[in-house]
PDB file of N, CA, C, O and CB in Angstrom:
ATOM      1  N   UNK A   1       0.837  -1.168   0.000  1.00  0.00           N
ATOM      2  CA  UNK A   1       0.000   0.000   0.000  1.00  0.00           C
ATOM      3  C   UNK A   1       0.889   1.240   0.000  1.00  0.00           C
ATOM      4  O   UNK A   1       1.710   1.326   0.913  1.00  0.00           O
ATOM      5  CB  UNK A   1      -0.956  -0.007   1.210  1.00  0.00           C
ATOM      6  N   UNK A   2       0.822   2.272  -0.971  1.00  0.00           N
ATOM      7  CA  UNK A   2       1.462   3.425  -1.046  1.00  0.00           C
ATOM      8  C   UNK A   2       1.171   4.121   0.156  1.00  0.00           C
ATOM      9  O   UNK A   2      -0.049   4.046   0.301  1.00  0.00           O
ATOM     10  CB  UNK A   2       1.145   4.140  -2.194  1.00  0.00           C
ATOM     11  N   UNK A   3       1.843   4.967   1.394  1.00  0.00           N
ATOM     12  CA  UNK A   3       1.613   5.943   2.279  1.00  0.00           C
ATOM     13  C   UNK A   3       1.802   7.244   1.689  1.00  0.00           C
ATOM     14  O   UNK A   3       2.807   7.587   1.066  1.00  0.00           O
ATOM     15  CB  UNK A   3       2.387   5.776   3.382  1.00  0.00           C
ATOM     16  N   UNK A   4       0.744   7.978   1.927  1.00  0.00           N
ATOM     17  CA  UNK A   4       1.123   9.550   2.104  1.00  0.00           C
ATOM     18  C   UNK A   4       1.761  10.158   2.939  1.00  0.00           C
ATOM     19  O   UNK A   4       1.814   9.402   3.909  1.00  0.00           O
ATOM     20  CB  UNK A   4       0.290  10.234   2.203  1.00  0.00           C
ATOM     21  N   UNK A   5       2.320  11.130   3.177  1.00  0.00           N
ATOM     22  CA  UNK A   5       2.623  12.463   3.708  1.00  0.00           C
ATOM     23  C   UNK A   5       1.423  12.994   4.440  1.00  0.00           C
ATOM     24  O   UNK A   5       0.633  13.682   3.793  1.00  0.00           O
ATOM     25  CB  UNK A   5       3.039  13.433   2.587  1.00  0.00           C
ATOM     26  N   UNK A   6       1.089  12.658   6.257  1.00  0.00           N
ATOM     27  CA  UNK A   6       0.653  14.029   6.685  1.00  0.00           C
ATOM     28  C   UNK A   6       0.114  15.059   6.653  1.00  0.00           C
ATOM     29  O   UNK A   6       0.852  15.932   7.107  1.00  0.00           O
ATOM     30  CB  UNK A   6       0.980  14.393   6.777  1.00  0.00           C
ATOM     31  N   UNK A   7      -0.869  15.439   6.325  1.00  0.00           N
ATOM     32  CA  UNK A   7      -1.124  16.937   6.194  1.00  0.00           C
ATOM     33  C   UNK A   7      -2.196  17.575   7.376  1.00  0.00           C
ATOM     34  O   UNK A   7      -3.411  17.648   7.194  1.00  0.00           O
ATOM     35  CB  UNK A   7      -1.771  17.185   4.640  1.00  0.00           C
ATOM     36  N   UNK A   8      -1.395  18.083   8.800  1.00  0.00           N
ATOM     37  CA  UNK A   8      -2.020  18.277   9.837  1.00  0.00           C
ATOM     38  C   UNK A   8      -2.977  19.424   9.187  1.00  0.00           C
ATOM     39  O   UNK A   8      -4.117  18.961   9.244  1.00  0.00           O
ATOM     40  CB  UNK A   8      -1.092  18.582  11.087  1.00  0.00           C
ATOM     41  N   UNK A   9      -3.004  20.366   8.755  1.00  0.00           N
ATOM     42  CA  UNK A   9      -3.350  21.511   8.372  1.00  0.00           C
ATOM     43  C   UNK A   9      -4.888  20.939   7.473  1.00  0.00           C
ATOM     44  O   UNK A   9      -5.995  21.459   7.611  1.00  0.00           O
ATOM     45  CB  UNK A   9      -1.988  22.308   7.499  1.00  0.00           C
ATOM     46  N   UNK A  10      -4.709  20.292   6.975  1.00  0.00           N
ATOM     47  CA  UNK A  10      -5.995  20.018   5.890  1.00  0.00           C
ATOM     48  C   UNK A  10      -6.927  18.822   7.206  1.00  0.00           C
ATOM     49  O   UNK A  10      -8.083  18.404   7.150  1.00  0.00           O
ATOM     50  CB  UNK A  10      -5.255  18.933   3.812  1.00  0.00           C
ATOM     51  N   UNK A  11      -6.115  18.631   8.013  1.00  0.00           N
ATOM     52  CA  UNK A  11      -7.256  17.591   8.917  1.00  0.00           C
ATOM     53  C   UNK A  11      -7.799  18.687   9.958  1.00  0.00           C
ATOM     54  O   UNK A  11      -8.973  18.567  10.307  1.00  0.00           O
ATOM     55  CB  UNK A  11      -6.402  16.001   9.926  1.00  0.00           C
ATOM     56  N   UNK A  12      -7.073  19.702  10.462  1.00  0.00           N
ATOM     57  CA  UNK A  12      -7.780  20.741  11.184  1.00  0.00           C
ATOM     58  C   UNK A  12      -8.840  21.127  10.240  1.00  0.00           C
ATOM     59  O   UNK A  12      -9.932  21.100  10.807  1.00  0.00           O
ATOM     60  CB  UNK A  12      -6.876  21.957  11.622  1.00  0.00           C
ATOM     61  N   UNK A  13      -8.910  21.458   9.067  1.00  0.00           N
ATOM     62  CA  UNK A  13      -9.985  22.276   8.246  1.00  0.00           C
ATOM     63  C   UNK A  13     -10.855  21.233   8.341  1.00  0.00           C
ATOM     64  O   UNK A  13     -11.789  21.428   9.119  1.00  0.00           O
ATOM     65  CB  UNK A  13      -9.671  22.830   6.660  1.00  0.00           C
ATOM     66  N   UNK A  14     -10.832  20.328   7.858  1.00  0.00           N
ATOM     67  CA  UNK A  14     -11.763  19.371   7.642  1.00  0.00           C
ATOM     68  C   UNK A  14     -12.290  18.897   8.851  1.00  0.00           C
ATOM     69  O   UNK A  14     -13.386  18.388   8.616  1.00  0.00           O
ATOM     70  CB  UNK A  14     -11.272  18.361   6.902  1.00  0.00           C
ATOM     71  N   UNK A  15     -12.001  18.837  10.036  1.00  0.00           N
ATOM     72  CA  UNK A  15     -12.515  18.710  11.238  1.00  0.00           C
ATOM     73  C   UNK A  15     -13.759  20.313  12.046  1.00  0.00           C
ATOM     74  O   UNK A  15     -14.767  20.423  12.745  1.00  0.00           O
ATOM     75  CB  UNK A  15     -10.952  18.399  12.056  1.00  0.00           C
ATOM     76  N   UNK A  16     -12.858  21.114  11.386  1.00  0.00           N
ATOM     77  CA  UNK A  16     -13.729  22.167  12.068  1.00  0.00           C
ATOM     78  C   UNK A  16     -14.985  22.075  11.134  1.00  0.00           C
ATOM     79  O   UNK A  16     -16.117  22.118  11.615  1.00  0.00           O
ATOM     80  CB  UNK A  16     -13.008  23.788  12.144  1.00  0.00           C
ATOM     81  N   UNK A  17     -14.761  21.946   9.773  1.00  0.00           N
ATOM     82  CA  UNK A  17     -16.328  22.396   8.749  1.00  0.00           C
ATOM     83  C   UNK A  17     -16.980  21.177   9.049  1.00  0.00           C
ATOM     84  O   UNK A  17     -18.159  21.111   8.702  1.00  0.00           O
ATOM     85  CB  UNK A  17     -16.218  22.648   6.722  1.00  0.00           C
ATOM     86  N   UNK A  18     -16.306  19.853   9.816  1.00  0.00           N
ATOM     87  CA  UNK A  18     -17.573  18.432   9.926  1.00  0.00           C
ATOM     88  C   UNK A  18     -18.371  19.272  11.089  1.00  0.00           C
ATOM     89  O   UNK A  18     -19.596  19.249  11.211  1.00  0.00           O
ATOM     90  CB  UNK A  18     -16.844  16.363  10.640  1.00  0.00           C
ATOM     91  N   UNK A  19     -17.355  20.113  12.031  1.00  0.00           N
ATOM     92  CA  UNK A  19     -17.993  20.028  13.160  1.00  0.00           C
ATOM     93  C   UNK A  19     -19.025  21.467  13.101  1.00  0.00           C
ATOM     94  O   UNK A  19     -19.857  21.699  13.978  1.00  0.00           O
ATOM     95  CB  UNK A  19     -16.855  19.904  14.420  1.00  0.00           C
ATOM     96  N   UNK A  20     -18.840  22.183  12.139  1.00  0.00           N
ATOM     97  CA  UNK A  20     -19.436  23.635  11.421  1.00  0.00           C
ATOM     98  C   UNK A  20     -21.089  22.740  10.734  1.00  0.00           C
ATOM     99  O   UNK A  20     -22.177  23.310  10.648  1.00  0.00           O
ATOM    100  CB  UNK A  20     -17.924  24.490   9.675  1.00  0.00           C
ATOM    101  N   UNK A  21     -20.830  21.340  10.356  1.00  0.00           N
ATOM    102  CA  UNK A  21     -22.078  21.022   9.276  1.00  0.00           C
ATOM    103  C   UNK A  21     -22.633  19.987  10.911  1.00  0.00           C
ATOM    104  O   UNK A  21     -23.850  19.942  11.089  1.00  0.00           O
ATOM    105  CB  UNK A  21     -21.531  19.864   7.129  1.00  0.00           C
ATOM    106  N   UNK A  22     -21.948  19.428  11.704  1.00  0.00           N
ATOM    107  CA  UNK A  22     -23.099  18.569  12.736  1.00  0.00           C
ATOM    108  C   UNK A  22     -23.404  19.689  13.329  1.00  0.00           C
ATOM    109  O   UNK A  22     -24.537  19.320  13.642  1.00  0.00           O
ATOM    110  CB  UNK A  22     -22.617  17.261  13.906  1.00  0.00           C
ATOM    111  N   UNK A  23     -23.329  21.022  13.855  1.00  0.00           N
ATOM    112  CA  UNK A  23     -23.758  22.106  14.748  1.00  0.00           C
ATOM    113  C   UNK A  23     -25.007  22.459  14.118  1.00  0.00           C
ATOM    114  O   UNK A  23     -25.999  22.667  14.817  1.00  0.00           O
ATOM    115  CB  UNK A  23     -22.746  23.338  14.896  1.00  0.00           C
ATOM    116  N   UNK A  24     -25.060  22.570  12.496  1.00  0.00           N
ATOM    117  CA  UNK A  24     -26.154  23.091  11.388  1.00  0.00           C
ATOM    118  C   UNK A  24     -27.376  21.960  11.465  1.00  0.00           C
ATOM    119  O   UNK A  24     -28.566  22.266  11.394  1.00  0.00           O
ATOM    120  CB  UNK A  24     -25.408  23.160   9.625  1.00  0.00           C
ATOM    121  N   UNK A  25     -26.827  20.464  11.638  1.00  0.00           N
ATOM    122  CA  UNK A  25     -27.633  19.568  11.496  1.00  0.00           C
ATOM    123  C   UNK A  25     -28.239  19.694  12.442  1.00  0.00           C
ATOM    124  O   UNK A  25     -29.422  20.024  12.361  1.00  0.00           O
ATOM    125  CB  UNK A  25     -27.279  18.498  11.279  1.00  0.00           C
ATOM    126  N   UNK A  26     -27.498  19.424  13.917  1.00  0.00           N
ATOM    127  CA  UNK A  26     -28.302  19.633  15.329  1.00  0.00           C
ATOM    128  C   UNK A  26     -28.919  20.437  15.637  1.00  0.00           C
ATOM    129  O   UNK A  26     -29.453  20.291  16.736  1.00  0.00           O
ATOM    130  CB  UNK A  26     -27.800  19.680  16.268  1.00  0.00           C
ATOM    131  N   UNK A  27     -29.258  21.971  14.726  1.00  0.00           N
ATOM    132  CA  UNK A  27     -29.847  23.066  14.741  1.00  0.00           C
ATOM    133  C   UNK A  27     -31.125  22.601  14.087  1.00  0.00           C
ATOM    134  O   UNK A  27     -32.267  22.778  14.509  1.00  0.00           O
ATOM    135  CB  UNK A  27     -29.078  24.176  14.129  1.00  0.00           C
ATOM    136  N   UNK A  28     -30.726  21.942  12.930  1.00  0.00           N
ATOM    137  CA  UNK A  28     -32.109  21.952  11.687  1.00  0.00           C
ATOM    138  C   UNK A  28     -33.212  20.693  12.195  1.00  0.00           C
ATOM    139  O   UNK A  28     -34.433  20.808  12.091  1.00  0.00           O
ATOM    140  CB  UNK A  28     -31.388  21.430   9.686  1.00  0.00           C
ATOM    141  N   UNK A  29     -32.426  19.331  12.832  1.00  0.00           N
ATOM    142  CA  UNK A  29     -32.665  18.081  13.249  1.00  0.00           C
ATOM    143  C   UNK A  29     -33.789  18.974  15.191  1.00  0.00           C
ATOM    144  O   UNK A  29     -34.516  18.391  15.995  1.00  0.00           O
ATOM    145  CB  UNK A  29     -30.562  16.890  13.379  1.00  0.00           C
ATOM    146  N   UNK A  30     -33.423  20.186  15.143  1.00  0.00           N
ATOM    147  CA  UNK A  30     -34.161  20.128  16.639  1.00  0.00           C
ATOM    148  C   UNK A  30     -33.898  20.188  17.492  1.00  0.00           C
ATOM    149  O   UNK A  30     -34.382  20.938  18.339  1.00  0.00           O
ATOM    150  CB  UNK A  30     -34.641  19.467  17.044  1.00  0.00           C
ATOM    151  N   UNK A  31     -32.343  18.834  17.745  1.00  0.00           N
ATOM    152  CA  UNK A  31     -31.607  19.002  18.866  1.00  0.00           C
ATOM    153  C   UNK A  31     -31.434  20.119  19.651  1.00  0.00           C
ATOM    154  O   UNK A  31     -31.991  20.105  20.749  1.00  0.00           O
ATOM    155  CB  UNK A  31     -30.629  18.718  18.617  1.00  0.00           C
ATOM    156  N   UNK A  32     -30.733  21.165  19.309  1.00  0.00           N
ATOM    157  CA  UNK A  32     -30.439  22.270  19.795  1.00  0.00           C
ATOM    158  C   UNK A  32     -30.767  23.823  19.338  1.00  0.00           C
ATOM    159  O   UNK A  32     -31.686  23.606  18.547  1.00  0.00           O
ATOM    160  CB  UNK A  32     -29.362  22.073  19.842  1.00  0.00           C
ATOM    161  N   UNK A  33     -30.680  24.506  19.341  1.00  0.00           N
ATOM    162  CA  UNK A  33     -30.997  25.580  18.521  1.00  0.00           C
ATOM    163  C   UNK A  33     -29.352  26.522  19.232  1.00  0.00           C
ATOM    164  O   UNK A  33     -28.946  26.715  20.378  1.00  0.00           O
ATOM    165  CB  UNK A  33     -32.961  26.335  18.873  1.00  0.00           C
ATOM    166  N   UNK A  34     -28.821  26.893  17.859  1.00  0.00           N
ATOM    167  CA  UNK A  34     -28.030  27.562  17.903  1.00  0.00           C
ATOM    168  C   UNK A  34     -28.301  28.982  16.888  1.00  0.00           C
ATOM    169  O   UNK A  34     -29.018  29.038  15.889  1.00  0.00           O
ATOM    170  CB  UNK A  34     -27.004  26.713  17.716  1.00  0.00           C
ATOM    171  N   UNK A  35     -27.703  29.781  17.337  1.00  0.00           N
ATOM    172  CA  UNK A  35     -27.936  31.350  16.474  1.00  0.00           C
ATOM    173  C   UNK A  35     -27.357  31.323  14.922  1.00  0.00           C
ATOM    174  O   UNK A  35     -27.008  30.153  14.765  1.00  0.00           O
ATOM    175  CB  UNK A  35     -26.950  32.758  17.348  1.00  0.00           C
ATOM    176  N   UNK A  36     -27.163  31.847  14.044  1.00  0.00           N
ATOM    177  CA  UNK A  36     -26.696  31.707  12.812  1.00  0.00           C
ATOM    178  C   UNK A  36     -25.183  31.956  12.751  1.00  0.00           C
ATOM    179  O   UNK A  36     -24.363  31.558  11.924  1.00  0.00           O
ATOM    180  CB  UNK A  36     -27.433  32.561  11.954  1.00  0.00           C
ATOM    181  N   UNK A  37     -25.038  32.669  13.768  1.00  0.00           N
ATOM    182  CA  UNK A  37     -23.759  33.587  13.524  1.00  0.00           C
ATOM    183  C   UNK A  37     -22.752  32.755  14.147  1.00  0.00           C
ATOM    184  O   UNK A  37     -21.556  32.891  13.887  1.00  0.00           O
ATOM    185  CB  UNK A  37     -23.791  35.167  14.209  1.00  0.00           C
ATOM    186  N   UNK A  38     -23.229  31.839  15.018  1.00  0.00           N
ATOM    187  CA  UNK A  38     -21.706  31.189  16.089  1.00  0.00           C
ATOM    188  C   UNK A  38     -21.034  30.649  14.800  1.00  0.00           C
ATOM    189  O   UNK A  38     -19.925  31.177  14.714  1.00  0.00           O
ATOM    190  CB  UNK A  38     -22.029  29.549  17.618  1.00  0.00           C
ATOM    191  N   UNK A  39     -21.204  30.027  14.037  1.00  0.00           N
ATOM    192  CA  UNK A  39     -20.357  28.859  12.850  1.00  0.00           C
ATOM    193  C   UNK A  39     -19.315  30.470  12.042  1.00  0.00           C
ATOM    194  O   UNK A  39     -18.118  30.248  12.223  1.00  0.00           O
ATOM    195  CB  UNK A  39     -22.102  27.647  11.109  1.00  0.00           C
ATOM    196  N   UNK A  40     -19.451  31.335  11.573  1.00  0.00           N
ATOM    197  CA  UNK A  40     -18.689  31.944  11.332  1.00  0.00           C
ATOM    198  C   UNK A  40     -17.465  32.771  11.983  1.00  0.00           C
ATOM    199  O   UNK A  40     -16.624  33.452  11.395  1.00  0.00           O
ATOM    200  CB  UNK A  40     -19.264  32.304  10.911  1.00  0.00           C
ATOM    201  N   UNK A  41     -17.604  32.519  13.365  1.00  0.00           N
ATOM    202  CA  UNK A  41     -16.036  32.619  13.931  1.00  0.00           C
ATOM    203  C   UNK A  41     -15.551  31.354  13.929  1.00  0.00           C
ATOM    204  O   UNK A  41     -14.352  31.359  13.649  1.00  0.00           O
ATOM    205  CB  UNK A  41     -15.824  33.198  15.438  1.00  0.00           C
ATOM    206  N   UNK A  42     -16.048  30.131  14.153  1.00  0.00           N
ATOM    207  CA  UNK A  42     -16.103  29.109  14.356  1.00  0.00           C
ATOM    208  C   UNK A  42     -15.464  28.342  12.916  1.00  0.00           C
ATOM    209  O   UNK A  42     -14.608  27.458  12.909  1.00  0.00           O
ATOM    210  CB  UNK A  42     -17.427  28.913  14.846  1.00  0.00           C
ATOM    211  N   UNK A  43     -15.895  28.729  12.157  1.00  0.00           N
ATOM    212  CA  UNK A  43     -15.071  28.341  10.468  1.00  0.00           C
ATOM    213  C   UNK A  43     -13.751  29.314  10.174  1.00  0.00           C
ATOM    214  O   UNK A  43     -12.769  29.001   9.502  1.00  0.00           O
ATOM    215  CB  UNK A  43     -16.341  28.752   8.902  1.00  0.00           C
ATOM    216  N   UNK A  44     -13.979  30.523  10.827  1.00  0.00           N
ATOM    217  CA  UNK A  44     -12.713  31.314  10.316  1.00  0.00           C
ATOM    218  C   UNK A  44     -11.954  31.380  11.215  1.00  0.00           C
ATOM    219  O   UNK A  44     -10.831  31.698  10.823  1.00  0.00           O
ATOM    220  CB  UNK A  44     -12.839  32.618   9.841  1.00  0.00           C
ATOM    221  N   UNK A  45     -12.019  31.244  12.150  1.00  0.00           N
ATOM    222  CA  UNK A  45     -10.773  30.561  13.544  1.00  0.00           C
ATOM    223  C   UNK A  45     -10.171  29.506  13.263  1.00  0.00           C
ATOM    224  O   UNK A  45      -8.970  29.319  13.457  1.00  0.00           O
ATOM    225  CB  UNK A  45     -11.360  30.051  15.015  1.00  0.00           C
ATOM    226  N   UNK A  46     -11.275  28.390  12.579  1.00  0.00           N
ATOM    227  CA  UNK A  46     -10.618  26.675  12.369  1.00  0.00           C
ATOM    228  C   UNK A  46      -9.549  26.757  11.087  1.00  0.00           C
ATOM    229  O   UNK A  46      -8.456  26.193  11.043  1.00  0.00           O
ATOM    230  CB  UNK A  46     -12.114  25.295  11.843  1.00  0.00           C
ATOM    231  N   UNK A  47     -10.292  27.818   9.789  1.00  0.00           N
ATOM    232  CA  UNK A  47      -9.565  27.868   9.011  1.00  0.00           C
ATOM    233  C   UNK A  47      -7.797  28.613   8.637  1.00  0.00           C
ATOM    234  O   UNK A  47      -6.909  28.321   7.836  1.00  0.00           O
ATOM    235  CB  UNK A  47     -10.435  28.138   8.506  1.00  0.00           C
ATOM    236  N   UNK A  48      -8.004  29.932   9.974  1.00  0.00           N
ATOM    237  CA  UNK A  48      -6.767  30.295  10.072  1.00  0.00           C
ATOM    238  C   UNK A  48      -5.827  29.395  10.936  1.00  0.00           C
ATOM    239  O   UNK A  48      -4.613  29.336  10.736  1.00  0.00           O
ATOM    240  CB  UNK A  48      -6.807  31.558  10.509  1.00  0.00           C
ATOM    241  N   UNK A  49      -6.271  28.920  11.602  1.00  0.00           N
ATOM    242  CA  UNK A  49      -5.425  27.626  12.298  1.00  0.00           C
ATOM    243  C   UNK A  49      -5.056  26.831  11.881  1.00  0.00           C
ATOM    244  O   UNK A  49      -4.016  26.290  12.254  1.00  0.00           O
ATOM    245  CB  UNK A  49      -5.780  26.965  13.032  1.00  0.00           C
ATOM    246  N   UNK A  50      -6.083  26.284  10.526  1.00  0.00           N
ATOM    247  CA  UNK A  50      -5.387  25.185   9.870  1.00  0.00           C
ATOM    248  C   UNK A  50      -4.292  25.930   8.525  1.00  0.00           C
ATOM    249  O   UNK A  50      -3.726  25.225   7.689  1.00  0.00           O
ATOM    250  CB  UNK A  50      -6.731  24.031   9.222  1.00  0.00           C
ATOM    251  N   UNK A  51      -4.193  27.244   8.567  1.00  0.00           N
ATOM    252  CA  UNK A  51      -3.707  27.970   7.420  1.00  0.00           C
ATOM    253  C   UNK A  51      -2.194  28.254   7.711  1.00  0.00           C
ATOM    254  O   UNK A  51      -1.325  28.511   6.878  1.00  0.00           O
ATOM    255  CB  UNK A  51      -4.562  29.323   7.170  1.00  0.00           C
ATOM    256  N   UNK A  52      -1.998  28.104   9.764  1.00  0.00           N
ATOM    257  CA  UNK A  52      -0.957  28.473  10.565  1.00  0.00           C
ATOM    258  C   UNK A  52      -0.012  27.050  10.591  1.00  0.00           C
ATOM    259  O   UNK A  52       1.202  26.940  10.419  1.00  0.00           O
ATOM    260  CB  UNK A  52      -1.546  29.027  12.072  1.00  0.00           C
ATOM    261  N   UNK A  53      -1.023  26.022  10.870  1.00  0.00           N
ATOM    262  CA  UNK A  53      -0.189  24.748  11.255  1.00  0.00           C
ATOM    263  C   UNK A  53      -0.152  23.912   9.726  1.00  0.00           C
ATOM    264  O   UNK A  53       0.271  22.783   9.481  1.00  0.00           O
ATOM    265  CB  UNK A  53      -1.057  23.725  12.680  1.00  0.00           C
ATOM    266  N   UNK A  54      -0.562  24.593   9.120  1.00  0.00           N
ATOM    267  CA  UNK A  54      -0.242  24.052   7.740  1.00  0.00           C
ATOM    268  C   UNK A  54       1.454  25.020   6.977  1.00  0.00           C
ATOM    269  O   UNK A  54       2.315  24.689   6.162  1.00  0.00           O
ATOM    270  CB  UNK A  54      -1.997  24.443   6.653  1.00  0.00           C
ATOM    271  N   UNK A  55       1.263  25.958   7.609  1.00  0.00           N
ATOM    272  CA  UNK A  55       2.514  27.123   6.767  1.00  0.00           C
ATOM    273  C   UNK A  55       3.727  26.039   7.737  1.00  0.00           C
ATOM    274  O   UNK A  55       4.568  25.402   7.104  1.00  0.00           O
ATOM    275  CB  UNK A  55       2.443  29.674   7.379  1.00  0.00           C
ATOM    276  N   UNK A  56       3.673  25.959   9.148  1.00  0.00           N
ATOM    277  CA  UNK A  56       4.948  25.353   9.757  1.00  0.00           C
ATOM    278  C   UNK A  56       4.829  23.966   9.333  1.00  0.00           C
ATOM    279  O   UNK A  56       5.938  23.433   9.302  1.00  0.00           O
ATOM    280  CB  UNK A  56       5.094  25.487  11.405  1.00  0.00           C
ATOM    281  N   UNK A  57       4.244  23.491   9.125  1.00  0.00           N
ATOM    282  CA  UNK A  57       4.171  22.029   8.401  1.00  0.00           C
ATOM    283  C   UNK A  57       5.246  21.837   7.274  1.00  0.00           C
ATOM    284  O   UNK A  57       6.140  21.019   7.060  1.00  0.00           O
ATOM    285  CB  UNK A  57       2.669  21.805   7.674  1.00  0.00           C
ATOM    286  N   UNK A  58       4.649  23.215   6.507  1.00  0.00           N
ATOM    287  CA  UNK A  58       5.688  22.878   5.450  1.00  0.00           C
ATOM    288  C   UNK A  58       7.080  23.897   5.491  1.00  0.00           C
ATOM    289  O   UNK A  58       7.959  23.975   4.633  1.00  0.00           O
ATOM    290  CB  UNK A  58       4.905  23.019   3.938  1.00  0.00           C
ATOM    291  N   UNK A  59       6.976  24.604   6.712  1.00  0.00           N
ATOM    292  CA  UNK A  59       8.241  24.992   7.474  1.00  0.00           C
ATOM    293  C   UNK A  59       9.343  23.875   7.704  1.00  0.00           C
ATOM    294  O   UNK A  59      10.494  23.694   7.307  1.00  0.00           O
ATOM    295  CB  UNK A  59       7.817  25.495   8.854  1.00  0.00           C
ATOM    296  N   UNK A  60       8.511  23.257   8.475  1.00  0.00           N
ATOM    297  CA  UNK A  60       9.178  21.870   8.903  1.00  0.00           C
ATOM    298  C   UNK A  60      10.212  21.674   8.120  1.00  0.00           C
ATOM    299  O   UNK A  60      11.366  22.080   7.981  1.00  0.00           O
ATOM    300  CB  UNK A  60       8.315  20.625   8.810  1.00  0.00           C
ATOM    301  N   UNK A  61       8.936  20.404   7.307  1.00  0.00           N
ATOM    302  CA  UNK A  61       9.581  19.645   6.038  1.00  0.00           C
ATOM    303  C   UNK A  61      10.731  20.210   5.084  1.00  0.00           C
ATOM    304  O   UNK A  61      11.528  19.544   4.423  1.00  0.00           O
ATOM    305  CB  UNK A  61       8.485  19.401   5.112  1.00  0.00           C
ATOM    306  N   UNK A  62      10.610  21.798   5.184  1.00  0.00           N
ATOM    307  CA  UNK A  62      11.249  21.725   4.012  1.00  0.00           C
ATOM    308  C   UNK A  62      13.182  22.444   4.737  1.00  0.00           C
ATOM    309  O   UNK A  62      14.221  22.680   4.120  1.00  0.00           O
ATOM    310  CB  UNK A  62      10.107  22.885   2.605  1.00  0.00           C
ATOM    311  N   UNK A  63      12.901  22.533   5.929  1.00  0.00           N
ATOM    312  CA  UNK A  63      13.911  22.866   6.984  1.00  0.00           C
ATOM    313  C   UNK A  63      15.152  21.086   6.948  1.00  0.00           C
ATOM    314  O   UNK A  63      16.328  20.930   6.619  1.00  0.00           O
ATOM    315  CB  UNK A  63      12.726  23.233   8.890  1.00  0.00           C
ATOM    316  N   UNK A  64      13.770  19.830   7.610  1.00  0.00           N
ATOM    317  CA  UNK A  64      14.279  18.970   7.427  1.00  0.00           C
ATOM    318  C   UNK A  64      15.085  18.167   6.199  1.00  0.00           C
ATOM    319  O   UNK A  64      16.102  17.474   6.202  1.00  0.00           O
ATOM    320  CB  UNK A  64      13.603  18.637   7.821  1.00  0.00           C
ATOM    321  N   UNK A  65      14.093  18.611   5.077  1.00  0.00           N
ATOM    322  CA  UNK A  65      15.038  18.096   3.650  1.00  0.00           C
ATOM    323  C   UNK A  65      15.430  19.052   3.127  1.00  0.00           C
ATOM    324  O   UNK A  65      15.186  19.309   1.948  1.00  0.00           O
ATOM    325  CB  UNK A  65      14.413  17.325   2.478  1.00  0.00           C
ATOM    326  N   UNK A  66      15.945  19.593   3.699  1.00  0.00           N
ATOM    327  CA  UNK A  66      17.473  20.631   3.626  1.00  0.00           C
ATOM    328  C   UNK A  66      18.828  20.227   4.152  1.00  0.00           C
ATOM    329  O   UNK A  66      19.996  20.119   3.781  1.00  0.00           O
ATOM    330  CB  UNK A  66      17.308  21.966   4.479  1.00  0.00           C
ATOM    331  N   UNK A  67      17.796  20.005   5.573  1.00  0.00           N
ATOM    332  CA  UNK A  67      19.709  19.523   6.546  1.00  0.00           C
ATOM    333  C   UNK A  67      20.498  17.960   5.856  1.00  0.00           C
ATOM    334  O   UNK A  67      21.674  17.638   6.023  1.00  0.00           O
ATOM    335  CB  UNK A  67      19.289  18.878   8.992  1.00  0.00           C
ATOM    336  N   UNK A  68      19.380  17.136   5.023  1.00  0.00           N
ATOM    337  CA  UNK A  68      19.401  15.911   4.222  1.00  0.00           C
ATOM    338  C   UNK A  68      20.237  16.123   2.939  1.00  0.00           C
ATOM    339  O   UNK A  68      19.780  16.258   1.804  1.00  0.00           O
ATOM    340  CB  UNK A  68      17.946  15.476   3.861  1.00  0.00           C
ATOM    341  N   UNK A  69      21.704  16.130   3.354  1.00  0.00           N
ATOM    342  CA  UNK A  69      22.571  16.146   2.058  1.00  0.00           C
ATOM    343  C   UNK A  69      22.809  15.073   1.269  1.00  0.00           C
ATOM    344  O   UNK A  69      22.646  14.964   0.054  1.00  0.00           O
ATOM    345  CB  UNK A  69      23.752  16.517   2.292  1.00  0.00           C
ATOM    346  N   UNK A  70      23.387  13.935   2.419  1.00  0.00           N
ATOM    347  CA  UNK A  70      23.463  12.689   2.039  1.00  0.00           C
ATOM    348  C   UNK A  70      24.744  12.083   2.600  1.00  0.00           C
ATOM    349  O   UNK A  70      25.017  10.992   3.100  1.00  0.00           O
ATOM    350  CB  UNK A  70      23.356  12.618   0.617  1.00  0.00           C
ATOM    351  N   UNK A  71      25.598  13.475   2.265  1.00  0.00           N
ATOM    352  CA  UNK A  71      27.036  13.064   2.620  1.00  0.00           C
ATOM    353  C   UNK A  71      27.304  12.732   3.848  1.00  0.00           C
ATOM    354  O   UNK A  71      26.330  13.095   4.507  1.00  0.00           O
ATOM    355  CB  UNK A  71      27.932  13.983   2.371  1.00  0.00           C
ATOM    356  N   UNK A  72      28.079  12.244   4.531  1.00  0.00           N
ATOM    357  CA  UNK A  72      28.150  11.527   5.803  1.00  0.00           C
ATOM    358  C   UNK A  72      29.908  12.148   6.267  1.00  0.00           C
ATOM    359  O   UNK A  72      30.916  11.860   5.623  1.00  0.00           O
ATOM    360  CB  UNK A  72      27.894   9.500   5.515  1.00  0.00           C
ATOM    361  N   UNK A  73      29.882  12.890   7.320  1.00  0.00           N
ATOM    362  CA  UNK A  73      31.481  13.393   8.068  1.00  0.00           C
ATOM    363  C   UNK A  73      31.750  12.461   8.961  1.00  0.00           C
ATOM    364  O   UNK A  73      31.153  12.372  10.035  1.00  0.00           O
ATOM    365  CB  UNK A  73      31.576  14.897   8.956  1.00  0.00           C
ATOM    366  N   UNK A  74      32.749  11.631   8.550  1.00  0.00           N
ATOM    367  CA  UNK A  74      33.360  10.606   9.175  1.00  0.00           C
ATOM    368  C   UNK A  74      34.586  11.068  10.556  1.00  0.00           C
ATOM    369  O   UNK A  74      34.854  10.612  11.667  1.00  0.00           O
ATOM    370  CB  UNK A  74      34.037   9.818   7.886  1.00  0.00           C
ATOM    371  N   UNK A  75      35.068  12.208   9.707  1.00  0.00           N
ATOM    372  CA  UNK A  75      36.054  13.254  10.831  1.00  0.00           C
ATOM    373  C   UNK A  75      35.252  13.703  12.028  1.00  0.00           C
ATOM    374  O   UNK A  75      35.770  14.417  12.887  1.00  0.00           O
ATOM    375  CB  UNK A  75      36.614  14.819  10.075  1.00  0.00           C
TER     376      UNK A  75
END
């Protein structure tokens, strides 16, 4: 099986808009009644967070396959 690469940044987004669409459902379904407006700090908080830990993500990576020359100092 081929593995991917990680991508913390795209699982924050995708976690906040599941949890942006069950808040909408539990609103529409009855459960709860929430106001219209909470999901829009609530999507644009999740999304700059995932926009932050996605930029050092690929901070990281690209820090790490840098220091990756190959060559090996035996001295």
């Amino acid at each position: 099986m081929l593995r991917h690469e990680l991508q913390p940044g795209k699982l924050i987004a995708g976690v906040v808009l599941v949890l942006a669409g069950v808040l909408y459902a539990g609103d529409a379904g009855g459960a709860w009644g929430i106001p219209w407006f909470v999901v829009i700090p609530l999507v644009t908080g999740g999304l700059c967070l995932a926009g932050a830990v996605a930029f050092l993500t690929g901070r990281v990576r690209r820090r790490r396959k840098r220091g990756r020359t190959g060559a090996v100092d035996l001295a």
